[in-house]
LORO-178677 format. One record per residue (C-alpha): y, z, x; residue in three letters. Coordinates in steps of 0.2 Angstrom, whole numbers, plus 5000, padded with zeros to 4 digits. Layout:
BEGIN
YZXAla
...
This chain:
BEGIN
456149735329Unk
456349555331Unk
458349485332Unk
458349285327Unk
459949225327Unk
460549035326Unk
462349015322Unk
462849075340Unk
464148935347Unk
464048905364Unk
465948895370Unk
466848865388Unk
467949005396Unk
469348935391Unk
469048945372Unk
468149115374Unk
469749175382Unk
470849085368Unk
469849185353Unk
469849335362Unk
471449325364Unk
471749265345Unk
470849425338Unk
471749545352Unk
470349585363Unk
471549495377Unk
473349555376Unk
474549635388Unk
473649785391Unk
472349675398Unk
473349545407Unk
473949665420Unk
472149715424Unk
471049645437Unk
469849775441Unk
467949745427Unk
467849915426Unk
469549965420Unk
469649785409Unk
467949865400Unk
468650035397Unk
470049945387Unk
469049825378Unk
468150005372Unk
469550095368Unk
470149955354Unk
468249975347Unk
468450155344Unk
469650155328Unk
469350315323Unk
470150405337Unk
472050425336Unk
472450505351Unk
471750485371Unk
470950655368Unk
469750595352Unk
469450435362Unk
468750515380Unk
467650635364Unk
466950455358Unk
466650405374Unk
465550535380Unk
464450515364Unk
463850365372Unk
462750355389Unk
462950245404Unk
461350295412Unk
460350435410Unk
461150565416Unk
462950505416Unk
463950505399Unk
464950365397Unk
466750445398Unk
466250525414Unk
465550365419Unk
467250255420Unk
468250405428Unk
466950405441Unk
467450225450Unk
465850175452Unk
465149995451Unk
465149905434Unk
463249825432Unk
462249735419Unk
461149875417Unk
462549985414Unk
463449865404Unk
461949825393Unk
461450015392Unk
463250045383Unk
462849885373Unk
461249955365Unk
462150095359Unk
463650005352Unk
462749885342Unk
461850035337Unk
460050045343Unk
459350225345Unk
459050285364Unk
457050305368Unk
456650255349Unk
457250085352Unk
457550065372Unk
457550145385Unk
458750205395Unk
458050155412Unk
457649975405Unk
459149905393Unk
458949725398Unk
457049735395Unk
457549815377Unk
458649655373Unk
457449515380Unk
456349615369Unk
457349615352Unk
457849445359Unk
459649495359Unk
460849365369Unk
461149425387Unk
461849355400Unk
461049345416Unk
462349325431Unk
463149495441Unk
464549555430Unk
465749555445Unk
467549505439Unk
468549525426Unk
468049335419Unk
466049405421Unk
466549555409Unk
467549455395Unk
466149335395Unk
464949475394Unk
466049545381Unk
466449375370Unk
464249375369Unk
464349555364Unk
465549525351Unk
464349395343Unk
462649485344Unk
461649575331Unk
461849755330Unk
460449845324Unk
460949835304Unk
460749655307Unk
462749595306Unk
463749535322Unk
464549675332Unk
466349605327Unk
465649625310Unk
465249805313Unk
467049825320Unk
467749725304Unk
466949845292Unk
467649985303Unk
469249925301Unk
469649805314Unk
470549675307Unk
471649765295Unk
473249765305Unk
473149595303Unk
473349575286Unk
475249575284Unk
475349425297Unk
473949315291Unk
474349175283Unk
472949045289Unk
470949105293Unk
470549135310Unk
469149105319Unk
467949155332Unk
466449075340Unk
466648965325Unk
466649055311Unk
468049125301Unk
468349305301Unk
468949445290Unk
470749435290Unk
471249435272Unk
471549585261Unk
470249605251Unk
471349715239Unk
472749575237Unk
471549465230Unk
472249365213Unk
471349355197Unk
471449215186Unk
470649145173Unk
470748955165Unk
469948845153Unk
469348675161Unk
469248535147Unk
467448465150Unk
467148265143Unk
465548375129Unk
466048415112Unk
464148505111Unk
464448605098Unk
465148455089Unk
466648535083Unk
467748385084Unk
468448465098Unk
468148445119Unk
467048575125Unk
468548715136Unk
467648835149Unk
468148975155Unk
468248985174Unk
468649155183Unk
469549145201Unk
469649255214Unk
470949185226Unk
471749255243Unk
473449335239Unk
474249185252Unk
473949055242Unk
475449115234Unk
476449075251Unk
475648905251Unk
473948935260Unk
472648805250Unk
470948905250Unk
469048805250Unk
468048845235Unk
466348935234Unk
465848905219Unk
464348975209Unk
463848905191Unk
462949065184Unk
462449055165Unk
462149235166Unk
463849275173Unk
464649315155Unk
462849425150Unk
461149405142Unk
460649405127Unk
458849525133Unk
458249575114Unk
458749385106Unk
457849325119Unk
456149455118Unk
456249405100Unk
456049205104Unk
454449225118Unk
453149115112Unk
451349165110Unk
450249115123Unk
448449195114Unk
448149015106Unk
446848905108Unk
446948755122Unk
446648585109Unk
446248425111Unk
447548285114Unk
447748115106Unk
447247995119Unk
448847875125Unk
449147765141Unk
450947775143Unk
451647725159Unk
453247785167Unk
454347645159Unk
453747745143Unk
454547895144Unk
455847865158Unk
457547955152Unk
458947835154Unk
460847915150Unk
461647875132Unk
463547865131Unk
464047955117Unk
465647955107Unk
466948085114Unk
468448195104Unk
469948135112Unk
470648255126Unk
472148385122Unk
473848325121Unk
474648445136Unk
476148515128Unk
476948595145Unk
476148645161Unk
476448825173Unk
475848875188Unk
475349065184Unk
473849105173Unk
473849185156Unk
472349285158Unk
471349395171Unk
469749495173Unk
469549665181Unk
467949635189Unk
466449485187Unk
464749455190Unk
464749455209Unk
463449405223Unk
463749465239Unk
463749325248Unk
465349245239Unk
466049455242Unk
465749415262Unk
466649265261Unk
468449295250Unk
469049415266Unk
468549245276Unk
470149135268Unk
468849055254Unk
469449075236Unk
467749115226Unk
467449055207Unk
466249085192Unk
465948985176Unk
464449035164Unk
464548845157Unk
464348805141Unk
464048905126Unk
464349075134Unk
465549195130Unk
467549125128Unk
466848945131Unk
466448815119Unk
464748745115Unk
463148755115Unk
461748785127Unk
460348685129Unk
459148705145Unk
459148595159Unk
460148455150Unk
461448335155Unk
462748425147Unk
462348565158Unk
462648475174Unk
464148395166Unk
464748555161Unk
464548605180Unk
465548475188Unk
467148465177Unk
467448635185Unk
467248535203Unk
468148425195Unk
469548525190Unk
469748615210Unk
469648455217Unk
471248395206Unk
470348255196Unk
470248355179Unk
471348465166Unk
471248645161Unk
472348765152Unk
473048935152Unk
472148965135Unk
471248895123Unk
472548855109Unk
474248835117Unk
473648675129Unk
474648715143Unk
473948635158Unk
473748745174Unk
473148645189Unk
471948715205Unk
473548705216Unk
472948825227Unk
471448735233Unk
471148625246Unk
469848495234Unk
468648555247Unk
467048645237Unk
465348735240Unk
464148775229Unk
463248955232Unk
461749035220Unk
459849095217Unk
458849035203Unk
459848945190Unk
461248955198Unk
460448865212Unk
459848745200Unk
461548685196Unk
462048685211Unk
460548545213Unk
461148465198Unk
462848455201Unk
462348375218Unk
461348245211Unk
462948165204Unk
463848155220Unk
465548215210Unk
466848225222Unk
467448365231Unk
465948435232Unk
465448455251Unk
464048555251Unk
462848655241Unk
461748805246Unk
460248805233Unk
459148945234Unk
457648955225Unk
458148815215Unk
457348715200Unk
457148505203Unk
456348465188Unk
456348595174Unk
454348525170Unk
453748615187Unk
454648765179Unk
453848775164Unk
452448655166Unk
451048605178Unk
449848465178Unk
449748425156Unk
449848625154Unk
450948745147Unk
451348845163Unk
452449015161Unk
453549065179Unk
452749235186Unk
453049365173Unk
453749285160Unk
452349215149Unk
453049185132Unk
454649095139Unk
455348915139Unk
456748815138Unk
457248875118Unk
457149045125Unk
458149045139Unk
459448965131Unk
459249085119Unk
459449205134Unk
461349135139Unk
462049105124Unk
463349225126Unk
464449195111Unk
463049275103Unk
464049425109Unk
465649385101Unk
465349415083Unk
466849335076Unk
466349175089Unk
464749175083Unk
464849185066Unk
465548985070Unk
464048915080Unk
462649025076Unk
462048895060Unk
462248735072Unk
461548815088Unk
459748865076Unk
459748705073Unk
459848625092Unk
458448785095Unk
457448695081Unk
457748535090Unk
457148615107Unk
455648705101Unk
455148535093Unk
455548445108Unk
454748555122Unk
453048535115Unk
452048675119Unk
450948595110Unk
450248445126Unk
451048505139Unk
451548345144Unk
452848285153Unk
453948175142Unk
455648085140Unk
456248255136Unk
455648305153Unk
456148165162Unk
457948205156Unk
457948365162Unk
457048305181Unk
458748315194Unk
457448235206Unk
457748075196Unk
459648035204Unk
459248105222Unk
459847965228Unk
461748005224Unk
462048155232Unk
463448155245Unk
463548345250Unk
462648425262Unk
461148525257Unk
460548705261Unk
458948735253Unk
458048925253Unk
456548955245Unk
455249105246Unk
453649035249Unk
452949205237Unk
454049135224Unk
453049105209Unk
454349085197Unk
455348965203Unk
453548885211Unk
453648795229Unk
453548625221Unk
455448625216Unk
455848645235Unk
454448545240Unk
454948405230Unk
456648395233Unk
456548435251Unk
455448255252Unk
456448155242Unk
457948195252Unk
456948125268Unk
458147945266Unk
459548005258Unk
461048015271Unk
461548205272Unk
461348315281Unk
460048445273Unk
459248615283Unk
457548725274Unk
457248895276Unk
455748935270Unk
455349135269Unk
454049255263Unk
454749335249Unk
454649305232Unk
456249255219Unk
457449335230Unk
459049315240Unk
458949335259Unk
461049365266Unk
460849545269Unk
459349535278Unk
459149615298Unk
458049475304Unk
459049325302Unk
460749295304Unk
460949185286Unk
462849255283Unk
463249225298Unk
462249035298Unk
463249015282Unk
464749085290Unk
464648915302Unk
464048795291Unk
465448815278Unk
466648845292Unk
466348675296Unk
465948585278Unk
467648655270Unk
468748695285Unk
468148555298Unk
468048645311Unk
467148565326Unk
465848705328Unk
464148615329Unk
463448675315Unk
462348525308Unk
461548535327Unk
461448725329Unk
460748765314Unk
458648715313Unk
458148605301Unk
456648675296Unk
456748865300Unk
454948955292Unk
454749145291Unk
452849185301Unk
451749285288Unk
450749385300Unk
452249465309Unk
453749535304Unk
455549485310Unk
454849315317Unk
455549155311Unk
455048985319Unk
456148815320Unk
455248655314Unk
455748485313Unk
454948465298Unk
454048505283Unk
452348435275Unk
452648325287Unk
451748155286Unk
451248165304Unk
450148325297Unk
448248315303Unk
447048345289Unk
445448465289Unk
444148405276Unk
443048515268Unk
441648485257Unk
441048615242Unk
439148695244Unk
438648825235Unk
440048965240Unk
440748875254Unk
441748765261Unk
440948645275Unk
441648545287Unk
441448375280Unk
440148315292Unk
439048445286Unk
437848385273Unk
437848465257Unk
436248525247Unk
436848595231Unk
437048505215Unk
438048605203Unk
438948755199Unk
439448815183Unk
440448955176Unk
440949005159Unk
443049015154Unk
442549165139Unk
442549365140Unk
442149485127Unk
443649545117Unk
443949725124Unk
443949655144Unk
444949505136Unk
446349635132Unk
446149755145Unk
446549615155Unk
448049545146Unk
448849705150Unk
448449725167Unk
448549555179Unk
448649665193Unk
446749725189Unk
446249515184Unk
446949465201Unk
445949595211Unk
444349545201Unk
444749365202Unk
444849355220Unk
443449505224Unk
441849425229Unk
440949635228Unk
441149755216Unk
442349835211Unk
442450025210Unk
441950015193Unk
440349935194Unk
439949755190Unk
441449635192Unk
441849565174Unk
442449415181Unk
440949355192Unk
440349215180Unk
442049165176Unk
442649095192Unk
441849005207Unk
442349075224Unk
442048925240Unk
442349015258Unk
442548945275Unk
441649005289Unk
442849125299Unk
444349005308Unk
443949035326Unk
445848995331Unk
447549025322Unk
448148905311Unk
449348835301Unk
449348765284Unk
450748665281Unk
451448565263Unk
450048535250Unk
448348555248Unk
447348415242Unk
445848435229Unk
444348325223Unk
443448385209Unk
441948295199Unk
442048425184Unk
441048415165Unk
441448535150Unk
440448575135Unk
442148545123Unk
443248375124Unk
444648465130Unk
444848595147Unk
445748665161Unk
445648705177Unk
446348845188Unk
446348845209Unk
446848985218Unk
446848965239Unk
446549125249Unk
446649215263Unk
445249315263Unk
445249455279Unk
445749645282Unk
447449645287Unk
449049725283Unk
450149595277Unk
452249575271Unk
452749655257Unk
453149505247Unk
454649615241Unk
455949675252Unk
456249835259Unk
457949935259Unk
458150005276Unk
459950055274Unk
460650085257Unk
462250015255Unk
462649965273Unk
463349795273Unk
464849755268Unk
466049585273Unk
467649695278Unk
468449865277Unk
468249985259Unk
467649825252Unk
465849795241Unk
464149845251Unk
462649765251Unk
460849855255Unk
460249815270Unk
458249735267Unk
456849655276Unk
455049625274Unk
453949765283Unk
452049765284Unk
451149845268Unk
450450005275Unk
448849985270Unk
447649865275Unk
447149725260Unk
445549615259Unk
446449435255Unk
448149385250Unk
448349225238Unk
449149095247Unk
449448935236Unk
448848905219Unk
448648735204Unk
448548695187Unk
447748545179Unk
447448495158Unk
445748385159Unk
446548255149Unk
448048235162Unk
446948155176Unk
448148015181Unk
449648095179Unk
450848215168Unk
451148095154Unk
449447985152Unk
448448075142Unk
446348015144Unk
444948045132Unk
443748165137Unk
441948175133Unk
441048345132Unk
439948375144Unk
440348225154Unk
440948245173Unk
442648165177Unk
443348145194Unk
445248235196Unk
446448235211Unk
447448405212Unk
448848455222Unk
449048625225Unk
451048725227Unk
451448675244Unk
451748805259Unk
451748855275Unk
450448975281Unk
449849055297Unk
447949095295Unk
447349215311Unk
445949185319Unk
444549275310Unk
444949275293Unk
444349115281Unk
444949015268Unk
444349045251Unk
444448925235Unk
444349005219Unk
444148905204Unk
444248955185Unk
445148895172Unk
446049035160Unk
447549115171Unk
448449255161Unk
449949265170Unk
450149085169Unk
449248965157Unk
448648995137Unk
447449125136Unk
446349055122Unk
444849165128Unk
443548985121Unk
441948965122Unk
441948845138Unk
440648795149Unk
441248725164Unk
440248645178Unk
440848565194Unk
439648435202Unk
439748505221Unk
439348345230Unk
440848265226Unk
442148405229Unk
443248415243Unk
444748495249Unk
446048405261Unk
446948545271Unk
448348495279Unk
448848565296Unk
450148575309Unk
């Protein structure tokens, strides 16, 4: 059990005496003390909220131990000396670690360098020593992975402060839990967006749900986190199995073309708009609320915290106008009128017909932007247009350019388990005013048409990346963005693949933000209610100072570059950087199943392998990847006998690494390649390939419904990645696509000769990976991938031309 924690402020006396006394640790009953011992056995009393009466307190007491053989209770009635052992001993146990399982009673400050809990190391001798002491207790990790104050908070701590709040408080930087969750107001508004998508002669209104503290009413002005979720207003799951494409067709030849960038290079068209509503009155109080929305449990942490939390599907779900159409402008146009709006620099009403104009006069014009996925997308995209008011945005596993979604390198290329899908069937997938009948009954003729359109203009046809594309590439307007960025990724995350992250992270190098990465070893996940990292509370800092300005160090506290460790659990590891152009380089030539050092001469020629199966292993395989994977990357059989796959790939090993080391951003290939058909494909998978037992790439629940941001308010399950329990052979580490015809780039398209060899540069998904000493890299080529590309199951010949292959590893 490994404690990283990063949002720790370091404060002088002063202040720590000023926010303990501001959260009512300090107050009379401690003023008059002077004894450590006597200070301490106050400071515990106000931490035991369950007991009512002296009696229940000295029965909490002695639940807890102060050494071996002394209860706790029975320890401060005995007058004897106050020590760091001691102190640390009764720390353990309040921030609940379990005695012998977790420490040991006879060595607690061994136990907290262990779990690398903050300690402090001088004599606790005075009354100053044991509030320092207790000010760093106060901001450690318990167990549950949530500061001690946190603990205390959802025990109740901060509800008698309630009826006096009427600002946030904070301590050690970070605001705290002071508001009533239960007094919360619900609002909803129409925000008048400058679209008229569903060209109804009428501007686009969307609707925006508010969750805002009940002291905004008094005057208090509230930050915004703000989360653009399409999904928040539902999904339309059976619309959207209907629309998946076939991906059992045939890879075809493509027309020839030498387009350049200029070609295809999306530039913004200004188009007509309906004039905006006449306002026929305005009013402070909302028409319309909601009982409960689409939460995520971040945003719940943070409405106790004095932020005002708001959701808006966008356009074309349900109660908004238009239309949706993936990855467009209009989406990220839609997106920022709501910024917009909170920020006081655009209309919305109380409904949609009466045009009464209700203005965000509770907020402070000072806005985050929170969200996984394609929320985190928008959140990139609104960035990218440096709209004001928008200070920072957290993007986690976010989209750059919709092509690395749905494409890669001239080909068709599905996200992790959702062969079939696209842009036409995710939009699909949000339109929520399906789910209004009478709504839909409108739309529904002019939406199949803007779905013809899309289909049409996706082209799962080449695979290349186009002006529809280009349009839809936020990496294109970088340049603009003037909030701070927050980018998590999981380096396992293969539908939302590395490259977004990648790319983004590196064209952000010279803009002037500030920007951090955490990189971790899941998959398409979030990561605030994990015990290993203290992201809620990293967060807790970061938009204590973007929205409230508080001076609390945050942009110099927090790493970076901060990279989950593969090999170990709970271990994270601060960088400067990543795919860092100070990188060494390993280069490795191809012989015939290995991978050389580059000054090793190569004797083999060629390798070949065919890209066709019979039928019945062609199917069996289709329904189970899991089984494909395994005999893709097996190099023995398999417990059915002969691998079915050993003629359909080539597998290139390293000798065993003799040293760890670390992979870091992408992997370069160099192939000389010839196939028997003018058109082709080819598949790379990089590998791991030694016995270990390695992180689950999906989280585990150690604590069900643990974590919660206040008292009897929502809980979160407590997760983190643990070691599988049994050992596996290899583990895949990074993996590429490439179309033949696509040697230059996405867009040129080449003419290709059968059997002629052609040289190709491939850039594997970046990463970051930790390879242990003894284990060696494998390179697996092939060209069919079912869970990714068109499985046309051809008859293709592939061969590769060994002395002119190479593969550029870069390391850190």
């Amino acid at each position: 059990m490994k404690n990283n924690q990063f949002a720790i402020e370091t404060v002088d006396s002063a202040t720590e005496l000023k926010e303990l006394r501001a959260i009512h640790f300090i107050d009379a009953s401690i003023d008059n003390l002077d004894d450590p011992l006597a200070v301490w056995k106050v400071l515990l009393h106000k931490t035991i909220l369950e007991a009512k009466s002296e009696t229940v307190f000295k029965q909490k007491l002695n639940n807890y131990l102060a050494t071996p053989t002394v209860a706790l209770g029975d320890f401060l009635e005995s007058q004897q000396p106050l020590t760091n052992e001691i102190f640390y001993c009764v720390a353990l146990q309040l921030l609940q670690f379990d005695v012998d399982s977790d420490f040991k009673l006879t060595e607690p400050l061994t136990a907290m360098k262990k779990i690398q809990l903050p300690v402090i190391t001088d004599p606790i001798q005075s009354k100053a020593d044991l509030l320092h002491a207790w000010y760093l207790l106060l901001c450690t990790h318990t167990k549950n992975g949530q500061t001690y104050l946190d603990k205390l908070t959802q025990d109740g701590y901060f509800v008698s402060f309630y009826k006096q709040t009427t600002q946030p408080l904070f301590f050690n930087g970070k605001a705290q839990a002071v508001f009533d969750p239960h007094q919360l107001i619900r609002d909803v508004v129409y925000v008048e967006a400058p679209l008229d998508t569903d060209q109804d002669g009428k501007r686009d209104l969307l609707k925006v749900e508010i969750l805002r503290p009940q002291q905004t009413e008094q005057g208090y002005k509230a930050p915004v986190l703000y989360t653009a979720s399409p999904y928040n207003q539902g999904i339309n799951d059976e619309a959207g199995d209907a629309a998946m494409h076939n991906v059992d067709v045939k890879l075809q030849a493509k027309e020839p073309n030498q387009l350049n960038y200029k070609d295809i290079h999306y530039a913004e068209k200004s188009a007509p708009l309906p004039a905006k509503r006449q306002i026929a009155g305005e009013q402070k109080e909302a028409d319309e609320t909601f009982a409960m929305e689409a939460p995520y449990t971040l945003n719940d942490y943070f409405l106790t915290r004095g932020f005002a939390v708001v959701y808006a599907a966008g356009i074309g779900t349900k109660d908004s106008d238009g239309i949706r159409d993936t990855g467009a402008v209009s989406e990220t146009v839609s997106t920022i009128a709501v910024i917009e709006w909170l920020a006081g620099n655009r209309t919305a009403f109380t409904n949609k017909t009466d045009n009464v104009e209700i203005k965000a006069w509770w907020s402070n014009a000072k806005i985050a932007m929170t969200g996984r996925s394609y929320l985190g997308t928008l959140a990139t995209a609104a960035a990218t247009t440096g709209v004001e008011g928008l200070k920072t945005a957290i993007s986690e596993a976010a989209i750059s350019s919709w092509y690395d979604y749905y494409r890669d390198g001239g080909l068709v290329a599905a996200p992790n388990t959702f062969q079939g899908e696209d842009m036409d069937v995710l939009a699909t997938e949000v339109f929520s005013r399906m789910q209004n009948p009478g709504d839909y009954l409108k739309i529904k003729e002019y939406f199949d048409q803007v779905l013809t359109i899309m289909a049409k203009d996706q082209d799962r046809n080449t695979g290349n990346y186009s002006h529809y594309w280009d349009d839809r590439n936020y990496l294109n307007n970088v340049k603009n963005i003037k909030a701070d960025m927050v980018m998590v990724h999981g380096l396992n995350d293969w539908n939302v693949k590395p490259r977004n992250v990648g790319n983004l992270w590196n064209a952000l190098r010279d803009v002037p933000v500030a920007k951090k990465l955490i990189l971790h070893q899941g998959q398409h996940i979030y990561i605030n209610a994990f015990r290993s990292l203290d992201f809620t509370d990293m967060m807790n800092l970061w938009f204590s100072h973007e929205l409230f300005g508080i001076d609390n160090h945050a942009k110099e506290l927090l790493p970076d570059v901060l990279i989950q460790d593969n090999t170990q659990p709970e271990t994270w590891h601060t960088y400067e950087d990543w795919q860092s152009p100070k990188d060494s380089h390993q280069i490795f030539n191809f012989e015939a199943k290995e991978l050389v050092p580059e000054t090793v001469p190569v004797r083999t020629a060629a390798a070949s392998f065919s890209d066709h199966l019979d039928p019945e292993t062609f199917d069996f395989y289709k329904k189970h990847l899991d089984v494909w994977e395994r005999d893709l990357l097996t190099t023995n059989h398999d417990t059915t006998g002969e691998n079915r796959l050993r003629d359909n790939r080539l597998i290139f090993k390293t000798s065993q690494y003799d040293q760890d080391t670390y992979i870091d951003g992408r992997v370069q290939l160099q192939i000389r390649v010839a196939v028997n058909e003018p058109f082709g494909m080819l598949s790379f998978q990089l590998v791991d390939y030694g016995d270990a037992k390695r992180l689950t790439v999906s989280p585990t629940i150690l604590a069900s419904k643990a974590l919660s941001g206040t008292y009897d308010w929502r809980r979160d399950n407590l997760r983190e990645f643990t070691l599988q329990k049994e050992t596996t052979p290899w583990k895949m580490i990074t993996n590429g696509h490439i179309n033949l015809q696509n040697r230059h780039n996405n867009y040129q398209v080449d003419e290709l000769k059968a059997n002629d060899f052609y040289d190709l540069t491939v850039e594997l998904q970046p990463t970051f990976y930790h390879l242990l000493a003894g284990h060696q890299l494998g390179l697996v080529v092939y060209a069919t991938d079912f869970g990714t590309t068109v499985r046309g199951n051809q008859e293709l010949q592939y061969s590769l031309q060994i002395n002119k292959c190479k593969m550029s590893l870069p390391i850190k």
